[in-house]
N, C-alpha and C positions, 0 to 999 in steps of 0.2 A: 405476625411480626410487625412490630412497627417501623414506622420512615429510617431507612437506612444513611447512617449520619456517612458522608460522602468529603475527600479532602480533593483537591483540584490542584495541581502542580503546572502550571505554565498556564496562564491564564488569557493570556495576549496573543495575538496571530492566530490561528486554528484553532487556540483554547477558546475564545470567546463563542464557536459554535458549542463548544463544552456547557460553558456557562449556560446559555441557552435552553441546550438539550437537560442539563440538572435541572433547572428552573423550573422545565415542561413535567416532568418527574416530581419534582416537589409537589406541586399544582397537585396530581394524579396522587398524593400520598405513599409514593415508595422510596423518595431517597428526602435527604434532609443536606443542604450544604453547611457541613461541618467547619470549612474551613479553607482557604484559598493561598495556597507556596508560591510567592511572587519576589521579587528583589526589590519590587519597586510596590506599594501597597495600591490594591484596587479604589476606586473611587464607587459611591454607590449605585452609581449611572454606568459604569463597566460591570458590578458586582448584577445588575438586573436586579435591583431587589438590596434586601435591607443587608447590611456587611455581615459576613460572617468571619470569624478570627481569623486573621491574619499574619504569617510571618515565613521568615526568610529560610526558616531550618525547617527543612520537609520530617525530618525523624520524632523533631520536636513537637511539630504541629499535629502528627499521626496522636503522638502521646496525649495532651493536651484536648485535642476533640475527641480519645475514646472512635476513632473511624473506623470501620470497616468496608471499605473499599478507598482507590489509592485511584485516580483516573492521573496517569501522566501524558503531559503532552510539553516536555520540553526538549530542548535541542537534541538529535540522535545522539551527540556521543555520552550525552548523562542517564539514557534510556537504564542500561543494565541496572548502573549501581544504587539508582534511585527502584526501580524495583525492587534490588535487594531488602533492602531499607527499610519497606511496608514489607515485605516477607519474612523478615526475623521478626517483624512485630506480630505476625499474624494477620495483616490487612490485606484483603484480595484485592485484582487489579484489574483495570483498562488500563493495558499498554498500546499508546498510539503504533500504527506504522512509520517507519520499518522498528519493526523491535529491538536491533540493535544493529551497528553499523559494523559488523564481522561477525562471520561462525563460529569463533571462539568466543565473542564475549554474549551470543546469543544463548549458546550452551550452557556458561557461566549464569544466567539470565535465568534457562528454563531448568536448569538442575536445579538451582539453591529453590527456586519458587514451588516445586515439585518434592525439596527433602522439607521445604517448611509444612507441606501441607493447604498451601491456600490454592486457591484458584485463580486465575490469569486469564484475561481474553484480551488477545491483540487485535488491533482497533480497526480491522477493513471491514468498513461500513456494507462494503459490495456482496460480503457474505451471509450477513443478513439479509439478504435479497429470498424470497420466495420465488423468484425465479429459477435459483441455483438447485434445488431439490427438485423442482420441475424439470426442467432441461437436464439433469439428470437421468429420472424418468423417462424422457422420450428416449434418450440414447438407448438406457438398459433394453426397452421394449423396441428398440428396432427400427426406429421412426422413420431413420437417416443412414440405416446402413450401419457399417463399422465403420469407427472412427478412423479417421485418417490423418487427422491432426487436426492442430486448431492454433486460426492465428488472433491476435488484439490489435490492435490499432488505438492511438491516442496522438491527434491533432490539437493541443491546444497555442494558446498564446499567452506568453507574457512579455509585458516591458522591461528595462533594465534598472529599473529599480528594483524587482523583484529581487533581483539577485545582492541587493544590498538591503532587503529587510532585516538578516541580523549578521552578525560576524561568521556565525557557520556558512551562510546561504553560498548555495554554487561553488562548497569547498569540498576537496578530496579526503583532508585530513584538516587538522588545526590546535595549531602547540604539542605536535607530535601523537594527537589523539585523532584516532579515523574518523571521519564524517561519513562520505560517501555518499554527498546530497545529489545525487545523478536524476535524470529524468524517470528512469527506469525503477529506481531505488525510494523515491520519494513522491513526489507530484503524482505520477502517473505507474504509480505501485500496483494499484487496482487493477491495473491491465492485466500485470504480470499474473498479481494473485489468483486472481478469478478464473484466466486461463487454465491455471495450475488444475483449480477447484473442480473445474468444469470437466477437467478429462482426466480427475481421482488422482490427480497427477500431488497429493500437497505435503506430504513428505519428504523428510530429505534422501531417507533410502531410494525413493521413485525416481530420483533424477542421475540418471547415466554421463550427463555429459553438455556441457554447455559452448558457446560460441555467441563471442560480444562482435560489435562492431560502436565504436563509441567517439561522438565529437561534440564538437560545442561551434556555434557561432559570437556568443556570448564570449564576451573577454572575463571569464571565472577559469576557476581549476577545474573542477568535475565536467560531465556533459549535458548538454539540452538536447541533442539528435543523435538516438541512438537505437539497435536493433539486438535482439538475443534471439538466438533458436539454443532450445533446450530437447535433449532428448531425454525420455524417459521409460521407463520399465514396461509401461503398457504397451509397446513398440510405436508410439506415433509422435510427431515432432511439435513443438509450440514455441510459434513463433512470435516477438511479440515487439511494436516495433514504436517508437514515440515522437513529439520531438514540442519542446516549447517555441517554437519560429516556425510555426504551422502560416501560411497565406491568409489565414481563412480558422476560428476556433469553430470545433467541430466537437460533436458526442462522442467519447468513445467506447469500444464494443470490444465482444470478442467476437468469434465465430468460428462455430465446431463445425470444422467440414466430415461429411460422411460418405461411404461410397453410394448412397443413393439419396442424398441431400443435403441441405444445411440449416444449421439455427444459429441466426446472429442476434448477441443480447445487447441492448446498449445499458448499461450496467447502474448508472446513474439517473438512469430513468425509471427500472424498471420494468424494461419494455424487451420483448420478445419477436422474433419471424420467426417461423418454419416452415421453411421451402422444401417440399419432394416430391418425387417423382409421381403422377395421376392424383395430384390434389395441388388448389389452386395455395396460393399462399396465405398464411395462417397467423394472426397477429396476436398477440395478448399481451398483457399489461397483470403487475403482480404487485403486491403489497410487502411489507418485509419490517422484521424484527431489528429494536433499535437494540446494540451489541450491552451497553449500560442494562438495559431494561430485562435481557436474555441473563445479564450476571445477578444480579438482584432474587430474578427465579430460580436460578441453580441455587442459591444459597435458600431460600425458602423453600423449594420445593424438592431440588435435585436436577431439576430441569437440566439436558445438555449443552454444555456449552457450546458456541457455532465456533468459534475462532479460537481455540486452544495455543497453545504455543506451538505443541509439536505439530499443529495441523498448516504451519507456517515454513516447518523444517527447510520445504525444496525453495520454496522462495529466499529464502536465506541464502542456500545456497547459490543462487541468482548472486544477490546482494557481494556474497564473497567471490563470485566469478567477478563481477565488476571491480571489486576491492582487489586484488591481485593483479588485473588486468592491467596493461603500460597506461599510461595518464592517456587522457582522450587527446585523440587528436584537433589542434584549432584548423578549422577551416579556411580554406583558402580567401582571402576578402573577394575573390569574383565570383564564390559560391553561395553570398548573403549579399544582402541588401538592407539597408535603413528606410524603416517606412516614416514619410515624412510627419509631423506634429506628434506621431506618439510615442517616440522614444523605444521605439524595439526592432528587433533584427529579424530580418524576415529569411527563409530558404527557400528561395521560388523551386518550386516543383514537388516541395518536400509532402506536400495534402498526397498528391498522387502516389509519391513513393508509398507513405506507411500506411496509405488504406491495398496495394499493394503487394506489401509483403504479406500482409494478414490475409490475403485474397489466395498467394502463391506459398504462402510459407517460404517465401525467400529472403535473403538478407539484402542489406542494400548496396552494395558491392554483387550481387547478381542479377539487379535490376539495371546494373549498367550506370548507377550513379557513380561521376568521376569523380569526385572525393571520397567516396566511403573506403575507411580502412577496413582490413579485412586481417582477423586474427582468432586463433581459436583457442579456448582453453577447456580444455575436460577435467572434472573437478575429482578425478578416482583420486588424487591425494591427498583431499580434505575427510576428514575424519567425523563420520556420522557417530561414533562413540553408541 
């Protein structure tokens, strides 16, 4: 098969790792950049390399480049219908995360993509991780016990600009369309996912029951410090807890507790512990398949795909526990602080809460943090269809 002609839809913010990664691909002779869906046209020095067609109408530009593969990376609430769009045409997909911003139009999303016939991988990087097979592995054979649950942790920082890079940023909804750009939801998704991944938990049937706890220090609508425990089918809990006003940006992991160990991944690394019982602690470091490059070989080979859509199902339904859930709550002003010169909002104590929760599987309202709200939602009346 020759170089698969490739269209790129959002090309700016996130998309420019896109660019990137086509480019490294190109180079390696498997994809060809067919064509770049932008509002505002790329420059050659944004494009990496010499322009390829250009234009405003994604339907248009599929048609015209002859593309088979559709990589989206624009705003959550165009995720669905742009989908659609390369799925009537027949073009298969990289759908960034979150793949859509409710369980209804995710459904909508992975039906039509499924009655066209093409194939679809949603964009968590973290699952292509060769660690995730691995640390599966140990679980299956015993390594650590039975699982007893497994919490995430995600420390990072951002300034308040962030939340003004586009008109969606740090919105709940926008011109009566959901957004649902939450910590949880968006930035620090991989938590959720991976968690999910790691203890088989990744459908939407597997998930019994959910419990948010959600705030913002950030003067936005959606949240930056926020907690979920999810219960699931396998009987054990995932917790998973985040927050953009970290003290301190930090790596963040999951960590499968077992009753006779643990394996904490930090996800973005690549990197592995295994702690148990009569053996000293156990370190490795793993290599991983780029999610682009994984689609490329299904379509030439048949190869599996790692991130399917229905393999997103229970995260979704995360997405719609937070989408249902009361608007987050703002924090009190004596619960944050402004760090000085660099324009962002800091939650002192907040590093220790969410590494934590992930520690105890607990939410943060039973860590004794006096602001955290405390509300539960179980999802039995959302419709896995």
């Amino acid at each position: 098969m020759s170089a698969v002609p490739v269209v790129l839809a959002g090309a700016r913010g996130h998309g420019r790792w896109h660019i990137a990664n086509i480019r490294r691909l190109e180079r390696a002779g498997l994809v060809r950049l067919a064509g770049v869906c932008e509002l505002t046209p790329l420059t050659e020095e944004e494009a990496g390399g010499e322009l390829p067609e250009q234009s405003a109408d994604f339907g248009a530009l599929l048609d015209s480049t002859a593309a088979r593969i559709a990589v989206i990376c624009t705003p959550i609430p165009t995720h669905t219908d742009l989908a659609l769009t390369a799925a009537r045409r027949g073009v298969h997909l990289l759908l960034e995360k979150p793949p859509a911003p409710s369980y209804a139009d995710f459904r909508r999303m992975a039906d039509g993509v499924a009655e066209a016939g093409v194939a679809c991988q949603v964009g968590f990087q973290s699952l292509g991780s060769h660690a995730v097979p691995a640390i599966r592995a140990l679980i299956a054979e015993g390594a650590i016990g039975e699982v007893v649950g497994i919490g995430g942790a995600g420390a990072w920082v951002r300034d308040e600009a962030y939340f003004r890079r586009a008109a969606w940023a740090g919105r709940r909804r926008l011109d009566g369309a959901d957004v649902i750009d939450g910590v949880l939801t968006n930035p620090l998704a991989h938590a959720v996912a991976t968690a999910l991944a790691l203890g088989g938990s990744t459908r939407a049937e597997d998930v019994t029951g959910i419990e948010t706890e959600l705030s913002h220090a950030n003067d936005i609508e959606a949240d930056d410090t926020s907690c979920v425990r999810i219960g699931t089918t396998g009987g054990h809990r995932v917790t998973v807890a985040a927050t953009l006003c970290a003290e301190r940006a930090d790596e963040p992991y999951v960590l499968v507790h077992g009753s006779s160990g643990r394996v904490t991944f930090w996800y973005k690394q690549d990197r592995v512990l295994l702690q148990r019982g009569g053996h000293g602690p156990e370190e490795y470091e793993y290599g991983r398949t780029d999610l682009l490059e994984n689609l490329v070989e299904h379509l030439k080979t048949g190869a599996e795909l790692l991130v399917p859509p229905e393999e997103t199902g229970a995260f979704m339904r995360v997405v719609e526990a937070i989408r249902r859930a009361p608007d987050p709550d703002r924090l009190p002003d004596a619960a944050w602080r402004r760090v000085p010169g660099e324009a962002r909002r800091v939650v002192p104590g907040i590093d220790g809460l969410v590494a934590a929760a992930a520690d105890t599987l607990s939410l943060y309202s039973e860590l004794g943090a006096p602001w955290a709200p405390c509300t539960e939602h179980p999802l039995s009346e959302v419709s896995t269809r």
